[in-house]
C-alpha positions as CSV (number, residue, x, y, z in Angstrom):
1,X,-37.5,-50.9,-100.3
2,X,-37.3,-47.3,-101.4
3,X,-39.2,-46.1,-104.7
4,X,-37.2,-43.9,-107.0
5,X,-40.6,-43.3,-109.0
6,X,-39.1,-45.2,-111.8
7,X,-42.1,-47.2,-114.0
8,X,-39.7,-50.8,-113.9
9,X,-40.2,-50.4,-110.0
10,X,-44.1,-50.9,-110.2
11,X,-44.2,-53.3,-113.7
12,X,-41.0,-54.8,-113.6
13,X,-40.4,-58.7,-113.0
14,X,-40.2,-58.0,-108.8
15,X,-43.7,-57.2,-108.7
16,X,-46.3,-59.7,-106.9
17,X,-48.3,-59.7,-109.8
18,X,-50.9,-62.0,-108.0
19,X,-51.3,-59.4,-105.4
20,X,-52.2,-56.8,-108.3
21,X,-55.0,-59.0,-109.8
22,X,-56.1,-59.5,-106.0
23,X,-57.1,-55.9,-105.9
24,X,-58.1,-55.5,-109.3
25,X,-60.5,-58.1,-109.0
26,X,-61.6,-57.0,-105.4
27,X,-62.5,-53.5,-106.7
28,X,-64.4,-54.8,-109.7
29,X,-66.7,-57.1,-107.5
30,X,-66.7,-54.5,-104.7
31,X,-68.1,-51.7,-107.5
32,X,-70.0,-54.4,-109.1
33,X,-72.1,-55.3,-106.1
34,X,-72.3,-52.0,-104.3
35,X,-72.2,-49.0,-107.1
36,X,-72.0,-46.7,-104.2
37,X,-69.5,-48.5,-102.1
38,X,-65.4,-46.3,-102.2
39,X,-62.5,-47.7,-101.8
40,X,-59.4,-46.3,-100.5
41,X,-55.9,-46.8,-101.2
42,X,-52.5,-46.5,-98.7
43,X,-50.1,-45.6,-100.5
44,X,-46.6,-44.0,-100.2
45,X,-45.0,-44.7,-103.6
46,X,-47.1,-43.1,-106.0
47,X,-48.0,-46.7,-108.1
48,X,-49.1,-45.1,-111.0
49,X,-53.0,-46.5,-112.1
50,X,-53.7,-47.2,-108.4
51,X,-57.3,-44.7,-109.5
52,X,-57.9,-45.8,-112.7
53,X,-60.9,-48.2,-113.2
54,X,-59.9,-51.9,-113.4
55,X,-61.5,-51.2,-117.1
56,X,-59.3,-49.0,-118.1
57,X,-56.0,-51.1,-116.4
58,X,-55.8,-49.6,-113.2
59,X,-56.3,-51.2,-109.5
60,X,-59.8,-49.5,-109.4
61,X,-59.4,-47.9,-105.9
62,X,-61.7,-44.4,-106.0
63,X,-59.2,-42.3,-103.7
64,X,-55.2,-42.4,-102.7
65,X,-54.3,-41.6,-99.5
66,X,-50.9,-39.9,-99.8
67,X,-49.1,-41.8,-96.4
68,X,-45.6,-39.9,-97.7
69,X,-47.2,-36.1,-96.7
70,X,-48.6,-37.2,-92.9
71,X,-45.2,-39.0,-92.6
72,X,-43.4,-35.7,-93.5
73,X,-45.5,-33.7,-91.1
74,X,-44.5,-36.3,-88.5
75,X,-41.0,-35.8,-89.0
76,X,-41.2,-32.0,-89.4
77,X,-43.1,-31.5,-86.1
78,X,-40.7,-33.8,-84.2
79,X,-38.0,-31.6,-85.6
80,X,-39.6,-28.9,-84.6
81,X,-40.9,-29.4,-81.0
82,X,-37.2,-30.6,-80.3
83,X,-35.8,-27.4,-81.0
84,X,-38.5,-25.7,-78.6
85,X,-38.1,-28.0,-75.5
């Protein structure tokens, strides 16, 4: 599945809403129990809140990692060393 960036893609009715409240509810007790402890988020489509505190409706995750941009590099340099071989 691709993600056009639209909102419907990340709250419409096609979203495993029992896998959202699994990692809400794993970041609150994670931050709960260990204040210092980060958590990291995969992502490659952008899911708006993923950083936002589970109090303020988000997932709760401290940091994104952007999988779209290594991917690109990936691709680029494949590109790339091809043309040079």
């Amino acid at each position: 599945m691709s993600f056009s960036g639209g909102y419907s893609e990340y709250f419409g009715m096609q979203v495993d809403e029992d896998s959202i409240i699994h990692l809400m509810l794993s970041n609150h007790i994670l931050h709960t129990l260990y204040p210092d402890c980060i958590t990291i988020a995969e992502d490659v489509s952008g899911m708006p809140g993923l950083c936002k505190s589970v109090k303020n409706g988000g997932l709760g995750f401290d940091y994104r990692l952007n999988m779209a941009v290594p991917d690109k590099w990936i691709q680029v340099c494949d590109i790339e060393c091809e043309t040079y071989l």
